[in-house]
C-alpha positions in Angstrom: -16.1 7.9 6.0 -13.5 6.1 8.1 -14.0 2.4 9.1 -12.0 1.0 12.1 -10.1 -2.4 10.7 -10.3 -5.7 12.8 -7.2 -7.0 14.8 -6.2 -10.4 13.9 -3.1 -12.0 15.7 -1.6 -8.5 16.0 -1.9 -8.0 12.3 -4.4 -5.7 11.2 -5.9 -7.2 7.6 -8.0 -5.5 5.3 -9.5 -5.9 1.9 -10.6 -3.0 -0.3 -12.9 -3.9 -3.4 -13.8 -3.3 -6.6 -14.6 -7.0 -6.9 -14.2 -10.0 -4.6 -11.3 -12.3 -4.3 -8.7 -14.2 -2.5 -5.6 -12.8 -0.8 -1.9 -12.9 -0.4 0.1 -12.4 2.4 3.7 -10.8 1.8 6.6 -10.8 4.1 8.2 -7.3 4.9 11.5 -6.5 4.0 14.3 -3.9 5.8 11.4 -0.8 6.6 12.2 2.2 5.0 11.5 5.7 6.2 11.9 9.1 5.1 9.2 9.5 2.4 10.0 6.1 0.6 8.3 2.9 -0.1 10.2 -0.1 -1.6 9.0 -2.7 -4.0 9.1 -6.1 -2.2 8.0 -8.2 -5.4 6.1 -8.5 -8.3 4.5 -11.3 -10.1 3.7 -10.9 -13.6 3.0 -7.9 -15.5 3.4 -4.7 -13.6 4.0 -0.9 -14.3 5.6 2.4 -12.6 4.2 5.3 -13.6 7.0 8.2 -12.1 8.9 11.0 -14.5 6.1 11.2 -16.7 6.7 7.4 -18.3 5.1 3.9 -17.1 7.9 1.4 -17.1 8.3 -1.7 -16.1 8.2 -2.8 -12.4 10.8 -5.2 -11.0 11.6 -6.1 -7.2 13.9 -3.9 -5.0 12.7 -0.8 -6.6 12.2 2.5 -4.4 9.1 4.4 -4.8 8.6 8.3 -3.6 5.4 10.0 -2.9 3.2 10.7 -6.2 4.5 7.8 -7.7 1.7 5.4 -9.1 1.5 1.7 -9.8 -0.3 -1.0 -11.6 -0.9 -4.2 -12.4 -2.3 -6.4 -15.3 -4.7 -9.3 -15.0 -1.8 -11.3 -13.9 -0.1 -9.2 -11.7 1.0 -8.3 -8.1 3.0 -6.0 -6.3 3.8 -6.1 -2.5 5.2 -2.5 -1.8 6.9 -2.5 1.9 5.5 1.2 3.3 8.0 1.3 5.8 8.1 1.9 9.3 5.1 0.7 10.8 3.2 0.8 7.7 3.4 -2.9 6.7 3.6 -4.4 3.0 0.2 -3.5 0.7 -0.2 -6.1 -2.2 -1.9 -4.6 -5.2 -4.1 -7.1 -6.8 -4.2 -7.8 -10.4 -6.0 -5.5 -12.4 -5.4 -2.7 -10.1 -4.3 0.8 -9.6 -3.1 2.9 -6.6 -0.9 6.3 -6.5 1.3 6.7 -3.2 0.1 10.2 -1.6 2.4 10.5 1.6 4.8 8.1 2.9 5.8 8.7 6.3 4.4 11.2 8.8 4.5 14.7 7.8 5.7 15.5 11.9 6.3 13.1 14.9 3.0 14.1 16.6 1.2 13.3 13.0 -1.7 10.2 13.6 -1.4 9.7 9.9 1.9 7.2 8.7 1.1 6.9 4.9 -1.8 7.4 2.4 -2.5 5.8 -0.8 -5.2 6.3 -3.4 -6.6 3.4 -4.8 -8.3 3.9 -8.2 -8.7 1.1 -9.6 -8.9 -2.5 -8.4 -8.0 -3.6 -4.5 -5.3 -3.8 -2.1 -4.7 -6.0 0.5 -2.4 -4.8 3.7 -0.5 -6.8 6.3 0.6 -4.1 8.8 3.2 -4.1 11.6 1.1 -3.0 15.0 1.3 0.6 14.6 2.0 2.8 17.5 -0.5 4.2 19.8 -3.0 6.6 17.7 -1.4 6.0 14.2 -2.8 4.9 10.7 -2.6 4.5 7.1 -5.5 5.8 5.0 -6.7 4.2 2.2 -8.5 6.5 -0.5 -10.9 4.8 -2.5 -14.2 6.0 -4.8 -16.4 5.3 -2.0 -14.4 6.4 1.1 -11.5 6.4 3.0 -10.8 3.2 5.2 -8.1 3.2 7.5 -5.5 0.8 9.2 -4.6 1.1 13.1 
């Protein structure tokens, strides 16, 4: 099931949820392409999950498809999708796993999809391009950003 995502201001915003609560904006930083994502920042506790091992996640990190993070009762991470993907925050007590970042060809509608498995994620997106999206995979459906 896809669900069409309200414009606000140019920004598209949207809340996925396992439970209700407030939201965070985050600024982008420099957009990356080619199949990467980029930690922006993380508050408290917060964990990579790439090579086999969790570790620790810190700011500035680059992230690769198949890569997973998540975050503690106390913790955030804003991960800058790239190229007209926008910054997603993971909330606290979540859990999401990067599927494909960046179009698989230049006529492709879809820019990025992540599975969210546990918790929420909230998205600030640049405008995407005419007929272009980010998926969002959760228990219940698949929303989408345009």
């Amino acid at each position: 099931m896809s669900l069409p995502i309200p414009l606000f201001s140019g920004i598209a915003l949207f809340i996925l949820a396992a439970m209700s609560g407030c939201a965070t904006s985050a600024t982008p930083s420099e957009a990356r392409t080619g199949g990467e994502a980029a930690i922006v920042r993380v508050e408290g506790s917060a964990d990579l999950f790439r090579g086999g091992i969790w570790t620790t996640a810190y700011g500035g990190e680059t992230l690769h498809q198949g890569d997973q993070a998540r975050t503690a009762a106390n913790g955030k991470i804003d991960i800058n999708l790239g190229s007209y993907g926008g910054v997603l925050t993971l909330m606290p007590d979540s859990l999401l796993q990067l599927e494909q970042l960046g179009p698989t060809s230049p006529e492709a509608e879809v820019l990025a999809i992540v599975d969210l498995r546990l918790g929420r994620v909230i998205g600030d997106t640049l405008k995407p391009p005419a007929r272009k999206k980010v998926l969002i995979r959760t228990s219940t459906g698949t929303q989408e950003i345009r």
